[in-house]
C-alpha positions as CSV (number, residue, x, y, z in Angstrom):
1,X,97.7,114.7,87.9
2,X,97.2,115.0,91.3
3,X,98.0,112.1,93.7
4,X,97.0,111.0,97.1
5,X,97.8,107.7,98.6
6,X,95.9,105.6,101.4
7,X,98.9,104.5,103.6
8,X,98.8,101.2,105.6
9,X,97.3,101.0,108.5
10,X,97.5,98.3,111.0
11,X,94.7,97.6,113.6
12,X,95.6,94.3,116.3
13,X,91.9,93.3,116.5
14,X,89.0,91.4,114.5
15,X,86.8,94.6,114.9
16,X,87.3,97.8,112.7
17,X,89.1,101.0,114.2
18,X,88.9,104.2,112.1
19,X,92.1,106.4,112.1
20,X,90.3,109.4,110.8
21,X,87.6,110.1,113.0
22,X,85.3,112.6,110.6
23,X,81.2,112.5,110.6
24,X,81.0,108.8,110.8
25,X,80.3,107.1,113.9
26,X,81.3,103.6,115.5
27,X,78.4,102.4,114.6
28,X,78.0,103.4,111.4
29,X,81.5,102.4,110.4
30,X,80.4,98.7,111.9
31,X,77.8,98.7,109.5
32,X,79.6,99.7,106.4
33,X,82.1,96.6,107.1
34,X,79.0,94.3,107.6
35,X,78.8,94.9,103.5
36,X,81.5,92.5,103.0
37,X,81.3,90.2,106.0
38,X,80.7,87.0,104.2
39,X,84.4,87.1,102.3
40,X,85.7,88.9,105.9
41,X,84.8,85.9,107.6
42,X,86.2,83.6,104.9
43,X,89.4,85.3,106.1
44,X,89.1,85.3,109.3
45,X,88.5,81.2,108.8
46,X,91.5,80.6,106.7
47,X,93.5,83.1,108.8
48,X,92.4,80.9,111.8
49,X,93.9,77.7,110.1
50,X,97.2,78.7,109.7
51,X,97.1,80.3,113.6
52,X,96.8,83.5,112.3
53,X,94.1,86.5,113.1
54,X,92.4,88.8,110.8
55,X,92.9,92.5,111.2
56,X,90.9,94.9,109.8
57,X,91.5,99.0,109.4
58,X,89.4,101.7,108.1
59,X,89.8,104.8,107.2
60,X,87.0,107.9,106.8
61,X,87.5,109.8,103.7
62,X,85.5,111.6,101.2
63,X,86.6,110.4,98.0
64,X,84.4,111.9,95.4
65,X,83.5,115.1,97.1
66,X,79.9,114.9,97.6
67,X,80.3,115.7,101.0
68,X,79.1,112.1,102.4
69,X,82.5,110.1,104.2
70,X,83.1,106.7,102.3
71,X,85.5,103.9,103.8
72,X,88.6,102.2,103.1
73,X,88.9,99.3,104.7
74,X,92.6,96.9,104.7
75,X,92.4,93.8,105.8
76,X,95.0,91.5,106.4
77,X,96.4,88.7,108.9
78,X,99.0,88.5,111.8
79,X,99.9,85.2,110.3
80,X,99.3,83.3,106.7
81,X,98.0,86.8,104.8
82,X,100.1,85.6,102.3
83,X,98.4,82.4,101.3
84,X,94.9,84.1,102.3
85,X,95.3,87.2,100.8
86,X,97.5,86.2,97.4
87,X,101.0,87.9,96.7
88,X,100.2,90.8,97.9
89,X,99.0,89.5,101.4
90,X,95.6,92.2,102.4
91,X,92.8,93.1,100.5
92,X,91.8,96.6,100.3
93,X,87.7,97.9,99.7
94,X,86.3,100.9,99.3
95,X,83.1,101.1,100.9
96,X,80.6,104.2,99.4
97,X,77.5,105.6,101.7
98,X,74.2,106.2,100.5
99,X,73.7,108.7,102.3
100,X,70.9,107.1,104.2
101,X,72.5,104.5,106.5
102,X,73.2,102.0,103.3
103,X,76.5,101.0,101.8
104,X,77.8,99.2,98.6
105,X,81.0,98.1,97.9
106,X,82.4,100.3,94.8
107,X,86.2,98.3,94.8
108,X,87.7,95.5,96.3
109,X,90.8,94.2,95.7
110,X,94.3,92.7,96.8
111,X,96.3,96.1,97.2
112,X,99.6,97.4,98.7
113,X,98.1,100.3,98.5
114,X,95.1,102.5,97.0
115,X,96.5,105.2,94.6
116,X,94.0,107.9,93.7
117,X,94.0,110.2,90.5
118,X,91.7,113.0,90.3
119,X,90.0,113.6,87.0
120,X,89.0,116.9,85.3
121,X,85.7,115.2,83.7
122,X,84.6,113.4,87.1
123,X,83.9,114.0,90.4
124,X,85.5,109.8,91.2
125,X,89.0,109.8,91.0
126,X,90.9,106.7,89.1
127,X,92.7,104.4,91.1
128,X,95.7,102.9,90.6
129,X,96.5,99.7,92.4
130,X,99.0,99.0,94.2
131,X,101.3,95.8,94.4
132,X,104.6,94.1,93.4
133,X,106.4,95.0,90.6
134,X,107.1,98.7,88.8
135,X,103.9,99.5,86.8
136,X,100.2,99.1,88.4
137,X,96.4,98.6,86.9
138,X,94.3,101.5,86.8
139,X,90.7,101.4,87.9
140,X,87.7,103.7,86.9
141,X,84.5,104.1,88.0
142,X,82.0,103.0,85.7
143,X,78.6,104.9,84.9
144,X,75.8,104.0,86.0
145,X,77.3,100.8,87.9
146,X,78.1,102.6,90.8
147,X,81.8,100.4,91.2
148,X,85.1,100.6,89.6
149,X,86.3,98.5,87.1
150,X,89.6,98.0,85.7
151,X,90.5,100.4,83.1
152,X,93.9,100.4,81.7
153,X,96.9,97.5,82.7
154,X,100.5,96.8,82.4
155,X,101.8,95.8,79.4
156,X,105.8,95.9,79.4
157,X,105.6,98.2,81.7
158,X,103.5,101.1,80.3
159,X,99.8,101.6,81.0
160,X,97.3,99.7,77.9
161,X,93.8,100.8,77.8
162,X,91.3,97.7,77.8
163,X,89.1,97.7,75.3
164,X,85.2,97.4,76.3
165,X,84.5,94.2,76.0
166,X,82.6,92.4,73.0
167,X,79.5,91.3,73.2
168,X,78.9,88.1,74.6
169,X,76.0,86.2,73.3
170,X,73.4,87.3,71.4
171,X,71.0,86.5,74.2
172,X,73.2,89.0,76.7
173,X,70.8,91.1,78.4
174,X,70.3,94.4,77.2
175,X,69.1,95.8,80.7
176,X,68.6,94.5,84.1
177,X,66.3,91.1,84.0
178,X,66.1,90.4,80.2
179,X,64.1,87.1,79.7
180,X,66.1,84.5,77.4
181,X,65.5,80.5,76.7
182,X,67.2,78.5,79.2
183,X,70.9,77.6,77.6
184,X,71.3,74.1,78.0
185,X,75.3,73.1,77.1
186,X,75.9,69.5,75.1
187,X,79.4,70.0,74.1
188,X,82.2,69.0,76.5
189,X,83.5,70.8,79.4
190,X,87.2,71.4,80.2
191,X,87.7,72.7,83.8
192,X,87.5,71.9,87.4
193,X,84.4,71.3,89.6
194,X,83.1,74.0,91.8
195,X,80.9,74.1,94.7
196,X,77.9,76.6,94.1
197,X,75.5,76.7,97.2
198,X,75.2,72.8,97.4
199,X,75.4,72.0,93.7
200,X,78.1,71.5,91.9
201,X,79.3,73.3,88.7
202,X,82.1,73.5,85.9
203,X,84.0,76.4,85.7
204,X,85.6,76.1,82.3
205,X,87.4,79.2,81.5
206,X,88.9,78.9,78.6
207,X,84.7,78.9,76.9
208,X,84.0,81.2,79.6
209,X,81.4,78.9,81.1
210,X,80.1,78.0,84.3
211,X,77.9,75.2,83.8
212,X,75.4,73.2,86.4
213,X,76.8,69.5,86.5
214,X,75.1,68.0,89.8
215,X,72.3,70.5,90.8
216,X,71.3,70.0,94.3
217,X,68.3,68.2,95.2
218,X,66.0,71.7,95.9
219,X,66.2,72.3,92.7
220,X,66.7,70.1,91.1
221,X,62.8,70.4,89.6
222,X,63.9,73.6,87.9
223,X,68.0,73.7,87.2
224,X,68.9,70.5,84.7
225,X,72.3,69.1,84.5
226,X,74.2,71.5,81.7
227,X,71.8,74.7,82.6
228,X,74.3,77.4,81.9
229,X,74.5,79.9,85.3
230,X,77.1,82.4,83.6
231,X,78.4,82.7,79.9
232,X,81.6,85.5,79.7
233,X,84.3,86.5,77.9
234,X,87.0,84.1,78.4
235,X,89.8,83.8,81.2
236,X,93.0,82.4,82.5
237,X,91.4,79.8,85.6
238,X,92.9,80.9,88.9
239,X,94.4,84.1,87.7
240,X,93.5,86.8,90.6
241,X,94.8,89.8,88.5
242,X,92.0,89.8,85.8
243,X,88.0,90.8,86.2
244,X,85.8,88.6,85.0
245,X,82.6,89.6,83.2
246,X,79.7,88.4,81.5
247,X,75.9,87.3,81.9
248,X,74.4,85.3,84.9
249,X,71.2,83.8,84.5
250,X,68.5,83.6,87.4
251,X,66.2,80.2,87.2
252,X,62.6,79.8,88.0
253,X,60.3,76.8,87.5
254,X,58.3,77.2,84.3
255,X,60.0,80.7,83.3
256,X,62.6,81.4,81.2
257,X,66.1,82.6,82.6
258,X,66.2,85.7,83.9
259,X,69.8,87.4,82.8
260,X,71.8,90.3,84.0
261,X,75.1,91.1,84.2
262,X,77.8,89.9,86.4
263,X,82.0,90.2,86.9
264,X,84.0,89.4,89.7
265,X,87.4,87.8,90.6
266,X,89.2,84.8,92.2
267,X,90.3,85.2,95.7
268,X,93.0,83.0,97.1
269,X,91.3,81.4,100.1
270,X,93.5,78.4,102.0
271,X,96.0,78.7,98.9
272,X,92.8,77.7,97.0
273,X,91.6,80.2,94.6
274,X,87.5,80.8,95.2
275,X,85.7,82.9,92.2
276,X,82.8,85.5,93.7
277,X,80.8,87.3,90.9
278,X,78.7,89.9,91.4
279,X,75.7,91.8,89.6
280,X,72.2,93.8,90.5
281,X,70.1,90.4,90.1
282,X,66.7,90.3,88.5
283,X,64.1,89.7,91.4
284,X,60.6,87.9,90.4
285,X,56.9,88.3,91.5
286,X,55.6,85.6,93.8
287,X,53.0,84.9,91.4
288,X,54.0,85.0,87.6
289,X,57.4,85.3,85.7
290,X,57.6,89.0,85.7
291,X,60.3,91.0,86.7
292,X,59.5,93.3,89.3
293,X,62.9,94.7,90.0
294,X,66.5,94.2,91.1
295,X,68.4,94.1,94.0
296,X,72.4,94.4,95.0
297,X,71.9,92.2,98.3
298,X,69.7,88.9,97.5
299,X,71.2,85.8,97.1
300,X,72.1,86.2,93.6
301,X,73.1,89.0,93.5
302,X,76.6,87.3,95.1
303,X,77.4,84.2,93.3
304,X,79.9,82.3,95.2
305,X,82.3,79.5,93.7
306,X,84.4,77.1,95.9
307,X,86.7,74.4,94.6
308,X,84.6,71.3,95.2
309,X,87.1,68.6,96.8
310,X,85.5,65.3,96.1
């Protein structure tokens, strides 16, 4: 299999430089970082603490052949990376166009290095992640997601397939904005409290729940103490070298819970692991309960996870 490696680069400045100037412009590059500026300026934050700065470094490259640039962009720290950034100290994102001035984010993840495999039966190439140690996961792009996903791991040093994983209710949505009873949990929850836009939550891995304890006062009218937010296969808690994955559940007075699905992964922030999860989040009409459509950029569509201190 044919290999090609993203070496690392090192810019000296908060703002992105691109080392291989293609059709992309300034601008546009700007634009394509914007995509993840929210956990950028988490970095740049923690990075700040410790008297350290964030640097960020891009490079243009056409990874699937389509003949539109995409962006890998590194970011690390002069100082701290290593209790901002994990082991590994820099995160690493690839950044896919649109073609039409928009950008997603297809992978993002604490790298050494981005490894890429081409494949016979696909235009996107596997990629194997870089980091300590002898043997590295493999990530594949999944259809009809438009993001990688991991693929096979390490196990004793040779390369393990993961299997899909199993269903994981039978209320999981079978597409996009599947209506389903609001869960309400009564048993008792083992895990530490979270801070969820104001309210705060328990992230119990080991059920795979994240469960409303304290909803915030604005909406309090509509989320109940115990209202399940996301139900998944279960994890280790803290452990940044696993993907998370499961159903998220969107809330509306009078409605029944919106679901779609969701994975993500912890990111060491201030030597504090934070959980983001991610997923095309069912969107509602002003007016009635229906589902009108989805989006990958409202506010739920990025479900954010801090440790609460209290």
């Amino acid at each position: 299999m044919k290999r090609y490696s993203v070496p690392l680069l090192i810019a000296t400045c908060l703002s992105c430089s691109s080392t291989i100037a293609l059709s992309l412009t300034q601008p546009e590059i700007k634009a394509a970082v914007a995509t993840v500026a929210k956990s950028s300026q988490d970095y740049h934050d923690c990075l700040r603490a410790g008297g350290g700065k964030l640097e960020q470094t891009t490079e243009v490259k056409d990874i699937n052949g389509d003949g539109l640039d995409d962006i890998i962009l590194t970011e690390t720290g002069t100082a701290g990376a290593s209790m901002c950034f994990g082991m590994v100290g820099q995160q690493m994102s690839l950044l896919v166009s649109d073609g039409a001035g928009g950008w997603r984010t297809a992978l993002s993840v604490p790298a050494a290095s981005l490894d890429f495999i081409k494949r016979a039966d696909n235009a996107w190439p596997d990629i194997e992640i870089g980091g300590p140690g002898f043997c590295f996961p493999i990530w594949r792009m999944q259809e009809g997601t438009g993001s990688y996903d991991i693929w096979k791991r390490c196990d004793n040093g040779r390369h393990v397939e993961v299997k899909p994983s199993a269903p994981v209710t039978g209320t999981g949505p079978a597409s996009i904005g599947t209506q389903v009873p609001v869960e309400i949990n009564k048993a008792r929850l083992d895990g530490p409290p979270y801070d969820h836009n104001g309210s705060i939550v328990i992230v119990d891995a080991a059920k795979g729940l994240i469960v409303y304890d304290r909803p915030k006062k604005s909406i309090a009218a509509t989320v109940k103490p115990g209202t399940v937010l996301f139900r998944g296969q279960p994890w280790k808690d803290g452990d940044t070298d696993i993907v998370i994955k499961g159903t998220a559940y969107v809330f509306k007075k009078g409605c029944p819970a919106a679901a779609y699905e969701a994975r993500g992964t912890y990111h060491p922030t201030y030597g504090i692991s934070k959980l983001t999860l991610e997923g095309a989040a069912p969107m509602r009409s002003k007016t009635s309960c229906d589902i009108v459509g989805h989006t990958s950029v409202g506010s739920n569509s990025k479900l954010v996870f801090d440790i609460a201190i209290e």
